[in-house]
LUMDOBA-945827 format. One line per 5 residues: number of its first residue (from 0); their letters; for each residue z, y, x of N, C-alpha, C. Coordinates in nm, 2 decimals, m for minus. Layout:
// residues N
NUM) A) Z Y X Z Y X Z Y X  ...
END
This chain:
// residues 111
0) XXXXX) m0.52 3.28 m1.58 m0.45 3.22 m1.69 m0.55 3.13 m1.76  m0.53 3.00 m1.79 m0.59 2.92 m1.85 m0.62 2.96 m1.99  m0.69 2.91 m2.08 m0.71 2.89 m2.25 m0.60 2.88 m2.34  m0.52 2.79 m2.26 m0.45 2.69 m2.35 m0.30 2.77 m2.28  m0.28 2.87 m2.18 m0.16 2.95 m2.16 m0.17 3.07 m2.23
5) XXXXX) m0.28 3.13 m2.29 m0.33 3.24 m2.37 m0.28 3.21 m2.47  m0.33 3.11 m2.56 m0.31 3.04 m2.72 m0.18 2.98 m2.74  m0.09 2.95 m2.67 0.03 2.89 m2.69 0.16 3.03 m2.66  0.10 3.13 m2.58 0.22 3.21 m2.49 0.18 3.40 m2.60  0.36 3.41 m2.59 0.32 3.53 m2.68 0.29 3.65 m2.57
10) XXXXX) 0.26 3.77 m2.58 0.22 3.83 m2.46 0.36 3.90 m2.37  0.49 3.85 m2.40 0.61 3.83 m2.29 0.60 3.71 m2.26  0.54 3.62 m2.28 0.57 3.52 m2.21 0.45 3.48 m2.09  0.33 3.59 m2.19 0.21 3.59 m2.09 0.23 3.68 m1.93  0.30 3.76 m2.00 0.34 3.87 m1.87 0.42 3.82 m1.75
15) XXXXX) 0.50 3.76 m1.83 0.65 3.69 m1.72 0.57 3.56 m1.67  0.48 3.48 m1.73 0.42 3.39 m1.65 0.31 3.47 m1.53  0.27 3.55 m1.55 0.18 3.61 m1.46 0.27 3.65 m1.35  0.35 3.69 m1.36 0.48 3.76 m1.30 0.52 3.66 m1.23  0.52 3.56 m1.24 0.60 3.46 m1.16 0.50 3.39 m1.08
20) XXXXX) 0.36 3.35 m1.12 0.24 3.29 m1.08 0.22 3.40 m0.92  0.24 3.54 m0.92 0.20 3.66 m0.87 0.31 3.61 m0.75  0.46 3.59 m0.77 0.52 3.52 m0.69 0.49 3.37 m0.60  0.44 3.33 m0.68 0.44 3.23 m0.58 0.31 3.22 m0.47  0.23 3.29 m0.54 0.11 3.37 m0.48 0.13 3.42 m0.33
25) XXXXX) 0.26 3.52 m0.32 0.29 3.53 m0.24 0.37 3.49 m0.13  0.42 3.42 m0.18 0.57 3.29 m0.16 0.44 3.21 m0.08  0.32 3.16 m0.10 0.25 3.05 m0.07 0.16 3.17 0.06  0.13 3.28 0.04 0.08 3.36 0.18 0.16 3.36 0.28  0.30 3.38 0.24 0.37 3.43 0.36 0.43 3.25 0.42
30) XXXXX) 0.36 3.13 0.36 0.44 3.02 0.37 0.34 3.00 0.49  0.19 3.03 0.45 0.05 2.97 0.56 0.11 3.07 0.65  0.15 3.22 0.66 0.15 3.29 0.77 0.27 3.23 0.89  0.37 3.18 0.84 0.49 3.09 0.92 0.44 2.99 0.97  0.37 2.91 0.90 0.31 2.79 0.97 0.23 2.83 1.07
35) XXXXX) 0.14 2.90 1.06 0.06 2.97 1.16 0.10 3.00 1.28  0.22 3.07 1.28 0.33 3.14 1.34 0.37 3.03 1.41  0.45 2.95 1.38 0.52 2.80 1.39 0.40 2.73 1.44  0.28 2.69 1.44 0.18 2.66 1.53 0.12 2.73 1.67  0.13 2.85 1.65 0.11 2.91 1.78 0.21 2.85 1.88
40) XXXXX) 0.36 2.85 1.86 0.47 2.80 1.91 0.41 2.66 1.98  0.42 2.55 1.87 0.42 2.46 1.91 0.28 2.44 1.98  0.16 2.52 2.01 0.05 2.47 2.07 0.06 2.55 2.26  0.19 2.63 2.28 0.25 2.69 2.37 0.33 2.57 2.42  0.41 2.51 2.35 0.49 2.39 2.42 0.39 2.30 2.43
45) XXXXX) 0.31 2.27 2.36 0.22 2.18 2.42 0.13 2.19 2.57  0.14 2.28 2.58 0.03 2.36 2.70 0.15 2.32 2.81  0.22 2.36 2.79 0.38 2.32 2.87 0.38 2.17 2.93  0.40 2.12 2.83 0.40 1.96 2.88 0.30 1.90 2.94  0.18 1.96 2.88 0.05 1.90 2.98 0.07 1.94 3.08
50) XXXXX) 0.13 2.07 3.16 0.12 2.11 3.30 0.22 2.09 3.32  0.31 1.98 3.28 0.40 1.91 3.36 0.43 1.79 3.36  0.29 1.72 3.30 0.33 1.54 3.29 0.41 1.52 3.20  0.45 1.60 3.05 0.56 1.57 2.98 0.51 1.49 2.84  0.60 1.36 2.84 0.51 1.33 2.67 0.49 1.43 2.58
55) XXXXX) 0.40 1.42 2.50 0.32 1.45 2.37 0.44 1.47 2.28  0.51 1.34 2.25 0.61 1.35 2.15 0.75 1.36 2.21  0.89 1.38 2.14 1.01 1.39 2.19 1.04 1.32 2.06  1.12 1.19 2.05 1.19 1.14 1.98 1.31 1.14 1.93  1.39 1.21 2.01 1.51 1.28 1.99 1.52 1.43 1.94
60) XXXXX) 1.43 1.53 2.02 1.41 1.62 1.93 1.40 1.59 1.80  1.29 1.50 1.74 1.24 1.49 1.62 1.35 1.45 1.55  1.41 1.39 1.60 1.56 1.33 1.53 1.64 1.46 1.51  1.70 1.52 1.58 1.73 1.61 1.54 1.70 1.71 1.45  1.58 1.75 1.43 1.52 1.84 1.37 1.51 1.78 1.23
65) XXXXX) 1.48 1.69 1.21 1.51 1.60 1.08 1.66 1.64 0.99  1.72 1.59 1.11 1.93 1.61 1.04 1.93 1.76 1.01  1.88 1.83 1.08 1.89 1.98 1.08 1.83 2.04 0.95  1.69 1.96 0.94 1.64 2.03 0.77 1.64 1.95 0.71  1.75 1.85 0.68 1.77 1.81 0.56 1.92 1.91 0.52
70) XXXXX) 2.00 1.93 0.61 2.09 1.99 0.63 2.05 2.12 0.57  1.96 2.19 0.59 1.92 2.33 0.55 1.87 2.29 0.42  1.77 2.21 0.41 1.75 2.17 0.26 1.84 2.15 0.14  1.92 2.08 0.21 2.06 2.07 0.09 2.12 2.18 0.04  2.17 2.23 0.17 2.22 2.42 0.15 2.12 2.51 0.03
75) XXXXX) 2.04 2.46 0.04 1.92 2.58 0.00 1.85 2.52 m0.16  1.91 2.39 m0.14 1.91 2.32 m0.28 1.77 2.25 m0.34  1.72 2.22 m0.19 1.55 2.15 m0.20 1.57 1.99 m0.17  1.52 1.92 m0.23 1.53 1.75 m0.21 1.50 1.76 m0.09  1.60 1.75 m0.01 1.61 1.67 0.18 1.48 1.58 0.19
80) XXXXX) 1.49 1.47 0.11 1.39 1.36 0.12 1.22 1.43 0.15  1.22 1.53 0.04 1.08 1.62 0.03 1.09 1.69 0.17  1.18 1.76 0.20 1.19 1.85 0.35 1.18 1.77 0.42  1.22 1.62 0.47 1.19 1.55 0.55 1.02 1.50 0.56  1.03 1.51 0.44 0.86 1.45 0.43 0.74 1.55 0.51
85) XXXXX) 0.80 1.64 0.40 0.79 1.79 0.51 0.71 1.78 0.62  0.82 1.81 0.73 0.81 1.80 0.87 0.79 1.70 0.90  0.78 1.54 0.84 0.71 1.46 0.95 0.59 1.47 0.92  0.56 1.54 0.81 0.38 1.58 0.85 0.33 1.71 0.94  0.43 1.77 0.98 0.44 1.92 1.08 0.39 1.82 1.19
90) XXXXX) 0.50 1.74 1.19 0.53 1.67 1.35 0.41 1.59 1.38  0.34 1.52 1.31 0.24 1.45 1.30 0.11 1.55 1.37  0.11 1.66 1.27 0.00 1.76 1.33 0.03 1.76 1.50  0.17 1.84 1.51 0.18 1.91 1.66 0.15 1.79 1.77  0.22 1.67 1.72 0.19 1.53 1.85 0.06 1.52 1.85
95) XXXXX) m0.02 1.58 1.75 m0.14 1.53 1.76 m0.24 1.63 1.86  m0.19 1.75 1.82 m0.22 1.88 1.87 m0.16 1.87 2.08  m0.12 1.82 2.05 m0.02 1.77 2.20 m0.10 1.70 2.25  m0.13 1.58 2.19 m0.19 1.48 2.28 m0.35 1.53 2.29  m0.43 1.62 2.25 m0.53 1.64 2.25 m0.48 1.76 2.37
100) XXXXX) m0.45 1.85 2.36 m0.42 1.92 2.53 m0.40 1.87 2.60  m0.32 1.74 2.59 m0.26 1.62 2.73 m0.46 1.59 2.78  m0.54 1.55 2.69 m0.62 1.51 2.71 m0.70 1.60 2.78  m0.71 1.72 2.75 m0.84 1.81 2.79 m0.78 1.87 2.89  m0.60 1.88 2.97 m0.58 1.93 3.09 m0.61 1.83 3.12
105) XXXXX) m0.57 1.71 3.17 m0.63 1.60 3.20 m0.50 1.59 3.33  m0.49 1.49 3.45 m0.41 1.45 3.53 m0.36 1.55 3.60  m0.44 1.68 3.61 m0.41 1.74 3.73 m0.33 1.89 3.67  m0.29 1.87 3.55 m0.20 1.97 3.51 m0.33 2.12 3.48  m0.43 2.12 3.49 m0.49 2.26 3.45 m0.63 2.20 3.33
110) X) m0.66 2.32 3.28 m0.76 2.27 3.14 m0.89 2.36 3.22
END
């Protein structure tokens, strides 16, 4: 807690802010443990396509996955635009993550 959240907050509002900080605390661990999760995934499909000659990126997938979490976004009551921004920076990582396996299996499908 800052200086200036001590001097301003009476000590319910010190508590309930700690209380909620304590949340997002963990709201933000279990967010890196998904991603993680959600990377392992995509560095398996990646491995996939290199041992099959398959592009790096899917443009239609990505299209869809877009409509899909803005669609969840709205439901869930988060700016779509943000959830889009979102995932094109997911997507960004995994094609990247992709084309770097494309690279180190190399033509003959094995790494």
């Amino acid at each position: 807690m800052t200086a200036i959240d001590r001097t301003l907050a009476t000590p319910e509002a010190q508590a309930t802010l700690q209380a909620l900080r304590q949340s997002i605390d963990n709201i933000d661990a279990a967010l890196i443990y998904m991603l993680a999760e959600r990377f392992r995934h995509t560095q398996a499909v990646g491995e996939l396509k290199a041992r099959h000659d398959m592009p790096p990126a899917d443009p239609a997938r990505e299209a869809q996955q877009v409509s899909r979490l803005r669609d969840l976004a709205g439901a869930a009551r988060l700016d779509p635009d943000f959830a889009e921004k979102f995932l094109a920076f997911i997507i960004k990582e995994v094609i990247r993550h992709h084309e770097a396996i494309a690279r180190k299996t190399g033509a003959n499908g094995t790494a």
